[in-house]
C-alpha angles and dihedrals in degrees: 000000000000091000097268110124095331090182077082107064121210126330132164122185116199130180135179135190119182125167120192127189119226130196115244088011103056120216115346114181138210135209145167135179123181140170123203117185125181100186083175124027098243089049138065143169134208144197126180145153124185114189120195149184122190133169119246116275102277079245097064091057115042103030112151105241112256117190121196123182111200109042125150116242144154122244108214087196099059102010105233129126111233152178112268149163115244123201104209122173138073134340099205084183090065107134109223112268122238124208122187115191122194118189140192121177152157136213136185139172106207098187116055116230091015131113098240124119133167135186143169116208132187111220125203115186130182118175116183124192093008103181104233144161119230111230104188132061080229115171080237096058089037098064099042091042113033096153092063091060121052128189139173141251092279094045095258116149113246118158127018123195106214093179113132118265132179118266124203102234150340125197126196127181130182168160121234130180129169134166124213124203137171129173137186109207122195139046111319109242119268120256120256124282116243108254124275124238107267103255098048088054096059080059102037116099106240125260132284117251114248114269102258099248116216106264111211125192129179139170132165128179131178124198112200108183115216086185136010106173124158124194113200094195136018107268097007128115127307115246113202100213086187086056116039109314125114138195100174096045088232101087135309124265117302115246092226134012129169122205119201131199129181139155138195118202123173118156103316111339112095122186138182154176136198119191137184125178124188140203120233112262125199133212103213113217130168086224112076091216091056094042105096139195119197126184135230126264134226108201110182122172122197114200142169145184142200137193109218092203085067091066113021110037100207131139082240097051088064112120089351107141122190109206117204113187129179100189121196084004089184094049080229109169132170122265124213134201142168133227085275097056089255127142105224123228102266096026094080107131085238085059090038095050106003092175097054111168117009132177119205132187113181131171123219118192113189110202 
């Protein structure tokens, strides 16, 4: 573009280093190199990996331990569902958690002067020493952590520790495309008069506001996973979170999801909608009773928002925002069943999603 090899387009090569020091974790660093090359103007490439090192959420540290006797949970090595006491708070011993990301993607903008881009991306990501609570009494979890899961003389589970702990590693690879659009509809304003003389604008009605022209806003991205595998401990076994395997306790990783954004806005009227859709995940078990099924979701929010000063043209209107939510419109909750075709105790969608549909108005008055 500025004359220098121009054969090769435009390319532009960017890099970053940062190192913070952190009380209680020492120095964690940051970096990030990346290369973006357009060799024709619809198209780009890009390259790019971000390493990072961040210290555990305050909360996960310093939690004040909270013990409950009689909770419900399921049990994945019997597969019962009990009555047990569960340990909740911080884990001031937590290690800091570091995430690599390698990407390769490409971009490109079919139409010339239109808001419409599209791009595929291949996505690599190695966490190590990612802080997490483990949400199922698994065989898996059992056997790397045994202190976490105690259990009687007759086998029976009777406390669980759900504090965080630091896992080895964690590797993600996929697929991710998305498609942005934005469009303006209606007659473009006219350009401004030339001024009138001085006196004939004393006399002159003043102009017309511009005609509110129809705001559109899109984005869709699906993220389709090649691998999901998580290790617990450095050398221990492999656990396919796409196949079987679980770290919630409530299902493994869903193989897609798409994730949809678009907003409306004319005059004053502003609306919007935010959707995720989710495959069905399993956990795999020997015993029928621990080999669970559980369904897709489909989470849409509906929201809206409007500017009082548009309407009411007062001193005190000004930056007061009225919110209007509408949060899981379709009251859409998982669904979870075992090999028999049984529900068990804990996995009811109400336990699963006790909220369910909820609508929200909130004001917001900036000063």
């Amino acid at each position: 573009r500025e004359g220098s090899l121009p054969f090769l387009g435009e390319m532009q090569l960017s890099g970053m280093a940062g190192v913070s020091q952190v009380s209680d974790f020492g120095r964690l660093s940051t970096s990030n190199l990346g290369l973006t090359w357009s060799p024709v103007r619809p198209v780009q490439l890009n390259a790019s990996v971000n390493v990072a090192q961040t210290a555990p959420a305050v909360t996960q540290l310093v939690a004040p331990v909270l013990t409950t006797p009689n909770t419900p949970f399921f049990d994945y090595v019997t597969g019962r569902s009990t009555l047990v006491t569960t340990i909740m708070g911080g884990n001031p011993d937590l290690a800091p958690e570091r995430r690599r990301i390698t990407t390769l993607g490409i971009a490109l903008q079919p139409i010339r002067d239109k808001d419409i881009r599209l791009s595929v991306d291949y996505l690599d990501t190695r966490i190590d020493n990612q802080a997490a609570s483990l949400g199922g009494a698994t065989p898996a979890f059992q056997r790397v952590f045994p202190d976490l899961f105690r259990r009687d003389a007759l086998g029976q589970l009777i406390s669980v520790d759900l504090r965080p702990v630091n896992l080895a590693f964690e590797r993600e690879r996929k697929l991710r495309m998305t498609v942005d659009l934005q469009a303006t509809l209606g007659k473009a304003p006219p350009p401004p008069a030339a001024p009138l003389a001085p006196d004939a604008a004393k006399t002159a009605p003043p102009p017309r506001p511009p005609k509110p022209r129809l705001q559109m806003r899109m984005s869709a991205t699906t993220n389709y996973r090649l691998e999901d595998r998580l290790t617990l401990r450095e050398g221990g076994a492999v656990l396919d979170l796409l196949d079987g395997a679980t770290l919630s306790g409530t299902g493994g990783r869903p193989r897609w999801d798409v994730e949809l954004n678009g907003s409306v806005n004319y005059g004053i009227a502003n609306l919007g909608m935010y959707g995720r859709v989710q495959g069905p995940t399993r956990i795999r078990s020997d015993i029928a009773a621990s080999d669970l099924q559980f369904s897709g979701r489909t989470w849409l929010v509906l929201y809206s928002f409007l500017d009082t000063h548009k309407i009411v043209d007062k001193p005190w209107t000004k930056g007061l925002m009225i919110h209007f939510t509408i949060e899981n419109l379709l009251n859409d909750r998982i669904n979870v069943t075992d090999r028999n075709g049984q529900t068990p105790n804990r996995f009811q969608p109400a336990l699963i999603d006790p909220v369910g549909r909820s609508i929200r108005i909130g004001v917001r008055k900036l000063f």
